[in-house]
N, C-alpha and C positions, 0 to 999 in steps of 0.2 A: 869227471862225470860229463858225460855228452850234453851238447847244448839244448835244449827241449823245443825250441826253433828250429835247427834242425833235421829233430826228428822228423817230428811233422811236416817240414819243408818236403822232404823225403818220400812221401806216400803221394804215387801215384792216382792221381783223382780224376781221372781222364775218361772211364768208364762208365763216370758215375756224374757226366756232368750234359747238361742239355744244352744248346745253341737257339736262341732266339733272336732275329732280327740281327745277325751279325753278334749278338753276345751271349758270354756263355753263364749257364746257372748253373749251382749247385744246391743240392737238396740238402735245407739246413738240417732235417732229422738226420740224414747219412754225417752230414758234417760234426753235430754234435756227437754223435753217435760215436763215430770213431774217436772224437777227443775225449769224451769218458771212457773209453777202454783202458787210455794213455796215462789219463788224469783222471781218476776217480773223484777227487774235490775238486773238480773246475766247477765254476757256475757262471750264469748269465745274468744279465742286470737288461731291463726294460724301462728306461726312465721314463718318467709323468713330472706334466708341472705342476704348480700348488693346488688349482684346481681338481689333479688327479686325470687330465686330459693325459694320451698315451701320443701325443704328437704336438710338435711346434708349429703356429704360422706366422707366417710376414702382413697376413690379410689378403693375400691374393695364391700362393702357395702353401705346401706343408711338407716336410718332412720329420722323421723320429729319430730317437737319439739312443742304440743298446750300445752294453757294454757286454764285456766277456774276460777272464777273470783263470788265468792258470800260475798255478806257483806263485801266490798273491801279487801276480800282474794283469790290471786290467788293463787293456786294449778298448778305444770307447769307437765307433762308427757311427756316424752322419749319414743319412741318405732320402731322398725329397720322391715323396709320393708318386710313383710314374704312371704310364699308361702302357698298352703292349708293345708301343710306339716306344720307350723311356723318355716320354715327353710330360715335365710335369705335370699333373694333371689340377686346374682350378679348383681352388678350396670350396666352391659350393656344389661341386658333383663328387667330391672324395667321397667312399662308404665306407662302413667299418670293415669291409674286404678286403679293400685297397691298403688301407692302414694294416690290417695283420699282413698280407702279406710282404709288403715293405719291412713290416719288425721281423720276418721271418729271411730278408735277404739281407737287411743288415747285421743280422747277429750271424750271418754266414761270412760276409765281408770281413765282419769281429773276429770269426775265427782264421779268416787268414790272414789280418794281422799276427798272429800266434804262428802262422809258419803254412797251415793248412790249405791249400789250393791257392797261395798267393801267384803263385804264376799265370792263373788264370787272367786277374785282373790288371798284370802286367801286360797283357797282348800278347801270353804263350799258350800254346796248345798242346805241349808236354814239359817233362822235370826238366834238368839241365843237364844231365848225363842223355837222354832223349833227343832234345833238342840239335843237340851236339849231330845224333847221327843223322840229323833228319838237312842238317844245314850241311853234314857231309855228302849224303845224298846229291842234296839240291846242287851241290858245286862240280861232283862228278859226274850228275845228266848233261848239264850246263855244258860243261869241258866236254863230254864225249860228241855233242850235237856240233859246235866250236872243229873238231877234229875229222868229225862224217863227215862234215860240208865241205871242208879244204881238199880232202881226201877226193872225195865225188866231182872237185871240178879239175880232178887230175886224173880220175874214169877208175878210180880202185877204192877199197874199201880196209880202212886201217885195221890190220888182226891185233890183238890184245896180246903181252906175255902171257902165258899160263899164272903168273902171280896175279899180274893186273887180273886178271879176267876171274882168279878165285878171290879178292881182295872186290871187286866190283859184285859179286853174287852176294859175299856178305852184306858188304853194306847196303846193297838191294833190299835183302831177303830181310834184315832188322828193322829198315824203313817200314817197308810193307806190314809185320806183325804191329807197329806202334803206330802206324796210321790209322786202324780202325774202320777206312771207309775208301773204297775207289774214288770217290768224289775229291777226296785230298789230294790225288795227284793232275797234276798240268800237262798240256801236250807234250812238253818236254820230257818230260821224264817215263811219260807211255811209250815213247817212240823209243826211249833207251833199254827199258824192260823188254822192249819187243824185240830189239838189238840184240841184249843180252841173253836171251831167251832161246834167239834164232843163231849165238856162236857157243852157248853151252851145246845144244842141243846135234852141231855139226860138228864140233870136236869132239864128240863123244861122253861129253861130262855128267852121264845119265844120271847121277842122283842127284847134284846140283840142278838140272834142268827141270826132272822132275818137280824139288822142292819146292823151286819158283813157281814153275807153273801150276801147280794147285795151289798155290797160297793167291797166287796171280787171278787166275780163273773165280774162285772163290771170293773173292773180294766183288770181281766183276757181276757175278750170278747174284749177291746180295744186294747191289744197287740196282738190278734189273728185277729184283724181285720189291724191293726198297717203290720202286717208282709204281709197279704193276700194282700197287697198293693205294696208290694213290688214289 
């Protein structure tokens, strides 16, 4: 029987996730949401103290304490009242806003203990099969600019084999679909698209070139429409 960890570990949640302030959120209704598909008996736990207060303090701080609960495993998360800053915020300006949403990103936390968008919280920005091409990417820009520049101060321009050069569109073209956003890429790697781009397009490699290039352009036209929004 598969591990139920995971599964879950498993489901890309990358779509479905918001960046604020450098971190990123996940919507606890999508988060639970999917885990009852999974697990029809999971449930969540929102602890109170004896009083029936829904949150801890020290006297000068607060945070709350949910639990979350699959395959009679609960998983419990800690997390301390912030501001849009994730600066705690003084126990005599908390409102009850502040406290639900807080119980609302800790029982999201909860669920990734259980396997669900924990990568998130590790400092990734996709699964590990993802990761994987996106750190392949980053090492074959790297290496190609490494290669231009030696090249360029000897007045010629290194050609690619035919392998390399269909082995470099792939892993291009898979980066770019799992990116999500032109903003994810660095000078480096624009300069090697554009490389790439400008020796598919001279050797004749019309459907590889093409592919790039509208997925390429595409990306670009959304962040220019992204901004013009602003």
């Amino acid at each position: 029987m598969e591990n139920y960890f995971s599964v879950l570990n498993a489901i890309n949640v990358s779509d479905k996730v918001e960046k604020k302030n450098n971190l990123s959120y996940l919507s606890w209704a999508w988060a639970w949401g999917e885990i009852k598909k999974i697990h029809p008996n999971a449930n969540y736990k929102i602890y109170e103290r004896e009083d029936g207060c829904i949150y801890w303090t020290d006297g000068r701080t607060a945070w709350v304490k949910t639990g979350v609960t699959i395959n009679d495993i609960e998983h419990i998360e800690y997390l301390p009242v912030m501001d849009y800053r994730n600066q705690s915020i003084p126990l005599e300006k908390i409102t009850s806003f502040d406290v639900n949403k807080t119980i609302q990103r800790s029982l999201t936390k909860a669920c990734a203990r259980h396997g669900l968008g924990l990568y998130i919280y590790a400092g990734e920005d996709l699964p590990e099969e993802e990761t994987q091409q996106a750190d392949e990417f980053k090492k074959t820009a790297t290496a190609d600019k490494r290669a231009t520049t030696k090249a360029l101060k000897k007045e010629e321009l290194p050609q690619r084999s035919e392998e390399k050069l269909k082995a470099d569109f792939t892993t291009t073209l898979q980066h770019l679909v799992n990116i999500k956003s032109f903003d994810n890429l660095n000078n480096t790697q624009i300069d090697f698209i554009n490389r790439l781009l400008k020796e598919l397009k001279d050797r004749n490699f019309t459907q590889q070139y093409e592919q790039l290039s509208t997925l390429f352009t595409k990306l670009q036209n959304e962040l220019l429409q992204d901004n013009a929004n602003l």
